[in-house]
mmCIF file of the C-alpha atoms, coordinates in Angstrom:
data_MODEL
# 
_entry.id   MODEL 
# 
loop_
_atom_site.group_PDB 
_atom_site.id 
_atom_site.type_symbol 
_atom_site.label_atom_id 
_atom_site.label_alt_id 
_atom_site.label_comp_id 
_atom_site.label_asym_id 
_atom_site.label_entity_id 
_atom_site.label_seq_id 
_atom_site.pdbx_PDB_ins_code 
_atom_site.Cartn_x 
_atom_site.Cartn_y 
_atom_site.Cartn_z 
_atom_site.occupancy 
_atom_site.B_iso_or_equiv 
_atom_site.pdbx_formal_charge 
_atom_site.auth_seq_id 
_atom_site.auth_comp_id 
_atom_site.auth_asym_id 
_atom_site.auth_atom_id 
_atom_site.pdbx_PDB_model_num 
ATOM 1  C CA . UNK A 1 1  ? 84.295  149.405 54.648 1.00 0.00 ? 1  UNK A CA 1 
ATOM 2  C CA . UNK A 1 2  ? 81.018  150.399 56.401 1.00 0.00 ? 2  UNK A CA 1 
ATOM 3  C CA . UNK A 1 3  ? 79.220  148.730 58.970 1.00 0.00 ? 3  UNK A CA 1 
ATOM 4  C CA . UNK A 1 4  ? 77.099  146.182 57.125 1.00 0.00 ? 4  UNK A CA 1 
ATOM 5  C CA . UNK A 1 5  ? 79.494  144.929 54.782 1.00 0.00 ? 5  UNK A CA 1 
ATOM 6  C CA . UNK A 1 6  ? 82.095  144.496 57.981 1.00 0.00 ? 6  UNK A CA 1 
ATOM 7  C CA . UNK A 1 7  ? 79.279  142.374 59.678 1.00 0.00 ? 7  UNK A CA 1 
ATOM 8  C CA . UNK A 1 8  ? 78.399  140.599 56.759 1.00 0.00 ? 8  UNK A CA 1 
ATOM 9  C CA . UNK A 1 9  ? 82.113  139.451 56.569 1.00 0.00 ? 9  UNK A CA 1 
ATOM 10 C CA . UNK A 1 10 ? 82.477  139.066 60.262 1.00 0.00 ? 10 UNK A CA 1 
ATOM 11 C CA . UNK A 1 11 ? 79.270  136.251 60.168 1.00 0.00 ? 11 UNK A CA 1 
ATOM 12 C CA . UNK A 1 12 ? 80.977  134.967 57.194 1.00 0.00 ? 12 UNK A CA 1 
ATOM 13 C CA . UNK A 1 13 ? 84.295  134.319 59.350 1.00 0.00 ? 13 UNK A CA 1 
ATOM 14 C CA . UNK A 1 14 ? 82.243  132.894 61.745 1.00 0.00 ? 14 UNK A CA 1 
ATOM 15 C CA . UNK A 1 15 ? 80.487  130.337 59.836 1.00 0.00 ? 15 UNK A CA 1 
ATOM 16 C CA . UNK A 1 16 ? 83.751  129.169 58.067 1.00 0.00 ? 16 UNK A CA 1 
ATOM 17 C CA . UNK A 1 17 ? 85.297  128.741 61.782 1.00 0.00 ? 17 UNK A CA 1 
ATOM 18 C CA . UNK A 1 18 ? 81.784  126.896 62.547 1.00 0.00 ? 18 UNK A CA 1 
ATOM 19 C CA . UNK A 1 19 ? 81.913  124.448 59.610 1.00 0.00 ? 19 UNK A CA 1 
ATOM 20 C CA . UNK A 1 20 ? 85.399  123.902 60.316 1.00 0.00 ? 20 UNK A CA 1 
ATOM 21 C CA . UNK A 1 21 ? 84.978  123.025 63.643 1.00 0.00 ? 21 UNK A CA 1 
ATOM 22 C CA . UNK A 1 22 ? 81.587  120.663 62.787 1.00 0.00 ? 22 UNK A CA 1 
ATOM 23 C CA . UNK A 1 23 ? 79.085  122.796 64.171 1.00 0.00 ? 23 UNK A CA 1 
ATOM 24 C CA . UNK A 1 24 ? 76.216  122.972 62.626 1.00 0.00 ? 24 UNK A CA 1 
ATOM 25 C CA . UNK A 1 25 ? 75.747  125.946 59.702 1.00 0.00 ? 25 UNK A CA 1 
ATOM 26 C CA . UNK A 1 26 ? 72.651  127.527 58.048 1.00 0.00 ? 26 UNK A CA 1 
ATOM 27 C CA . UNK A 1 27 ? 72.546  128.574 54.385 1.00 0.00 ? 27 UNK A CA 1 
ATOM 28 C CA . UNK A 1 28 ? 75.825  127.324 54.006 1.00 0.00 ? 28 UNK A CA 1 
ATOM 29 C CA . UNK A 1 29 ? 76.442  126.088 50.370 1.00 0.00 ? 29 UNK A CA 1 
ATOM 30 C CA . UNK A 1 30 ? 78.233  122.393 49.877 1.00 0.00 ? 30 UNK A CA 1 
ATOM 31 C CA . UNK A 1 31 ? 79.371  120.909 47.059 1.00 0.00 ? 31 UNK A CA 1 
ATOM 32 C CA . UNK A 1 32 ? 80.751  117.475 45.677 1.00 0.00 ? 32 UNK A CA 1 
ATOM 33 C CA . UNK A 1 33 ? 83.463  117.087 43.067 1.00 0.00 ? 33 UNK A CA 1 
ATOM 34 C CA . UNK A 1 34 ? 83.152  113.510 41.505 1.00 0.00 ? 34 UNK A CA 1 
ATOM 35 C CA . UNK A 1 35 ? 87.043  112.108 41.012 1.00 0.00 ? 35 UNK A CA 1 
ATOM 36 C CA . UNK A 1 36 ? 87.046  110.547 38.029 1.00 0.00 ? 36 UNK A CA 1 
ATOM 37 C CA . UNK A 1 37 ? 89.017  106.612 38.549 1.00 0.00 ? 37 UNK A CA 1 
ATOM 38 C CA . UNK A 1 38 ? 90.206  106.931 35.201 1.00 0.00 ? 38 UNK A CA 1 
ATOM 39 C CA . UNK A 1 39 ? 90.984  109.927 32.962 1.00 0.00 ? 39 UNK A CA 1 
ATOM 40 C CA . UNK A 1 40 ? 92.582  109.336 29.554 1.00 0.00 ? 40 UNK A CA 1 
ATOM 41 C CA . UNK A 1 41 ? 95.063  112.451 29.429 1.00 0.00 ? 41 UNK A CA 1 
ATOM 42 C CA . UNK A 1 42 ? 96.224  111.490 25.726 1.00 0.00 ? 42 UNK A CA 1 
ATOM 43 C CA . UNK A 1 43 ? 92.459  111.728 24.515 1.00 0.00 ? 43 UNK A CA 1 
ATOM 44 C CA . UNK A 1 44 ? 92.307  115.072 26.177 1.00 0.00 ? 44 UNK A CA 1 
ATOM 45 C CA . UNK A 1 45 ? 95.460  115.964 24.622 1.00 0.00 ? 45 UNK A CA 1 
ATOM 46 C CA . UNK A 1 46 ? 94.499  115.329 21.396 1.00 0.00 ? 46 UNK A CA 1 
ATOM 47 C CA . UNK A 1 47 ? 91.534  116.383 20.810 1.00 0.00 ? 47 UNK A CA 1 
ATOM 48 C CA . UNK A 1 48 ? 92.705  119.735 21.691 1.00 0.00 ? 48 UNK A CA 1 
ATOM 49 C CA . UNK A 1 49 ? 95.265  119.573 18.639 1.00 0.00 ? 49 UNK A CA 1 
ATOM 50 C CA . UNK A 1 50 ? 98.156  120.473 21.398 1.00 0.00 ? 50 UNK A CA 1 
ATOM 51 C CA . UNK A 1 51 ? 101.610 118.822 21.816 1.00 0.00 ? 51 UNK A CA 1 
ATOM 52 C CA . UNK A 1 52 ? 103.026 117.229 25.179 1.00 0.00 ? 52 UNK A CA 1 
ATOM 53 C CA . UNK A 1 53 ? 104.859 120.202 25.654 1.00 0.00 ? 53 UNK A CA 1 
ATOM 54 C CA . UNK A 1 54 ? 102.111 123.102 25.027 1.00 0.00 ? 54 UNK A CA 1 
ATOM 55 C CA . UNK A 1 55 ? 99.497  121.083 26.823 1.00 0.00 ? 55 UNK A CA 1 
ATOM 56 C CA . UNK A 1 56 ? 101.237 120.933 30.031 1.00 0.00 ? 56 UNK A CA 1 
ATOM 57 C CA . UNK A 1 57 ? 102.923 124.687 28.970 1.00 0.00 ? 57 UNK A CA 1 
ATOM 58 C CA . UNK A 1 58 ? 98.459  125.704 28.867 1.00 0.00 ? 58 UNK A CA 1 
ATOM 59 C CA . UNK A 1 59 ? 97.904  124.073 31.517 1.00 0.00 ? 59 UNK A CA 1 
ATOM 60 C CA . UNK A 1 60 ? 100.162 124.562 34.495 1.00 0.00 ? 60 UNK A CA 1 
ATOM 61 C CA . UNK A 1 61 ? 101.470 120.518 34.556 1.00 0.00 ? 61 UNK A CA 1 
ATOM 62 C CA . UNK A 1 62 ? 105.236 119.550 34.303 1.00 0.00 ? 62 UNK A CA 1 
ATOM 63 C CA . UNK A 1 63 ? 105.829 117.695 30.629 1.00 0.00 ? 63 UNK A CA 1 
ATOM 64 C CA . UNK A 1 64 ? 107.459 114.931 32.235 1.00 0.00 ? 64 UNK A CA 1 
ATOM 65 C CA . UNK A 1 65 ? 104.205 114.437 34.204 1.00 0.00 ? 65 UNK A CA 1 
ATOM 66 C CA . UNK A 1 66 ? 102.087 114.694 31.050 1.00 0.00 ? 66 UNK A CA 1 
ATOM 67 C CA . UNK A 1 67 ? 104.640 111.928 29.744 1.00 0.00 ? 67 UNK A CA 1 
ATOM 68 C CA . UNK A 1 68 ? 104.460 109.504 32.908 1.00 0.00 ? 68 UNK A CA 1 
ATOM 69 C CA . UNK A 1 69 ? 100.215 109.899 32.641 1.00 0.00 ? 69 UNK A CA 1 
ATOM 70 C CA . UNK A 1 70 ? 100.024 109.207 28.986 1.00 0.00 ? 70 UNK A CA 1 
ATOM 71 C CA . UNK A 1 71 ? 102.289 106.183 29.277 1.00 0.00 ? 71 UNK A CA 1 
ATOM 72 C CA . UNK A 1 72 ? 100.247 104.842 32.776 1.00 0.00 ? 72 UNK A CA 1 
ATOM 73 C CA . UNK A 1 73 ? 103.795 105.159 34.359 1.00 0.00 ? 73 UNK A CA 1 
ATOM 74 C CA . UNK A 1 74 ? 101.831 107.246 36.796 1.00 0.00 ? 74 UNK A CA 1 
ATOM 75 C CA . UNK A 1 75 ? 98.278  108.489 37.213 1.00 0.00 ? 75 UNK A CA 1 
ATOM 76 C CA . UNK A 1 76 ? 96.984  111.909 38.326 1.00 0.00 ? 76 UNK A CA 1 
ATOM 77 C CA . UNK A 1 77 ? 96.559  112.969 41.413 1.00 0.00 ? 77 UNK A CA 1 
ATOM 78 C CA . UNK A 1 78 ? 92.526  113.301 42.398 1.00 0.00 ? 78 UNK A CA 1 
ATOM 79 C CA . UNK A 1 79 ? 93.040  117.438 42.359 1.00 0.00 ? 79 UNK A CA 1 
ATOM 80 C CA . UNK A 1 80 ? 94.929  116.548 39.020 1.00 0.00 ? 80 UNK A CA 1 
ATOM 81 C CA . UNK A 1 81 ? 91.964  114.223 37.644 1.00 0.00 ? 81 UNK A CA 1 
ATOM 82 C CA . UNK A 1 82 ? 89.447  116.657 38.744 1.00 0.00 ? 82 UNK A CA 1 
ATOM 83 C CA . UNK A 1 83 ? 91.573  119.607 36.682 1.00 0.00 ? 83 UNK A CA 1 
ATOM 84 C CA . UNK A 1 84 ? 92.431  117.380 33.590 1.00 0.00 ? 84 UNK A CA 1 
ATOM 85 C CA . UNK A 1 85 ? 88.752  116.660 33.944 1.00 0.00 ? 85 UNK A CA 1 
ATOM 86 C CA . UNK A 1 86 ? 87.329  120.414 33.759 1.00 0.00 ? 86 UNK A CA 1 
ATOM 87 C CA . UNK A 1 87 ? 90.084  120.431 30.993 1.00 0.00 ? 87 UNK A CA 1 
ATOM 88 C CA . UNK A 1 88 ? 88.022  117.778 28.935 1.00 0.00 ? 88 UNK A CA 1 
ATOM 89 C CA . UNK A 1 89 ? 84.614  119.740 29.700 1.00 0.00 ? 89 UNK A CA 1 
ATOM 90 C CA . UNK A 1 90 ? 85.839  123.290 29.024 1.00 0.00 ? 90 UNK A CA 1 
ATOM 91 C CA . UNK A 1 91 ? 89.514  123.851 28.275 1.00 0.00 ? 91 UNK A CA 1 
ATOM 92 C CA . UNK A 1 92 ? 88.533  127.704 27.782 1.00 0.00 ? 92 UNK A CA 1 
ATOM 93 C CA . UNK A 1 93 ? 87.679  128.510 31.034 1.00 0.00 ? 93 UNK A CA 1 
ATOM 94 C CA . UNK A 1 94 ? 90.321  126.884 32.781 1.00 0.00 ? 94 UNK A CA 1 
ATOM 95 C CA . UNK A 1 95 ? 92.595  128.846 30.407 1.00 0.00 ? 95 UNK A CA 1 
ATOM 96 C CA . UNK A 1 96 ? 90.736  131.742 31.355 1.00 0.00 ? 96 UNK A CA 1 
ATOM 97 C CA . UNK A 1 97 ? 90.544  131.351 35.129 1.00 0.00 ? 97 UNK A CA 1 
ATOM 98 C CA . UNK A 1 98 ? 94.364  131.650 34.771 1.00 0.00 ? 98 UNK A CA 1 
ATOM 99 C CA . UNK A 1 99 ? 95.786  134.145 33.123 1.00 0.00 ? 99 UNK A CA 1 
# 
């Protein structure tokens, strides 16, 4: 690594430590991820043509979870919502982000 690129990453360090720590931070980037209250896995599901089973399989979610959200036994998680949301938006480039 040469010189530049090793302060470059070195400021970067130091402006993660910064934020963490609620100092103040130029040119940082920030960003807000809306939680959705509701998010209607079965609709998802569906309109994606997939079973229970493949859908959580695609997706990275346990089937019995899939089961408990379709039946409002349970309801996401907010990281879950968010995800399941993204899902709804653009199921191809969550499948691509993880393979």
């Amino acid at each position: 690594m040469d010189k530049k690129s090793f302060e470059k990453l070195m400021k970067s360090v130091q402006q993660a430590v910064d934020y963490a720590q609620g100092k103040p931070v130029d040119n940082i980037r920030e960003y807000v991820v809306h939680v959705p209250k509701k998010v209607n896995v079965k609709k998802i599901r569906k309109k994606l043509c997939m079973t229970q089973k493949s859908f959580a399989e695609t997706f990275g979610f346990s089937l019995q979870s899939v089961k408990y959200w379709e039946s409002d036994r349970r309801e996401p998680e907010a990281a879950a919502k968010v995800l399941l949301n993204t899902i709804a938006y653009s199921p191809e480039t969550v499948i691509l982000a993880n393979r």
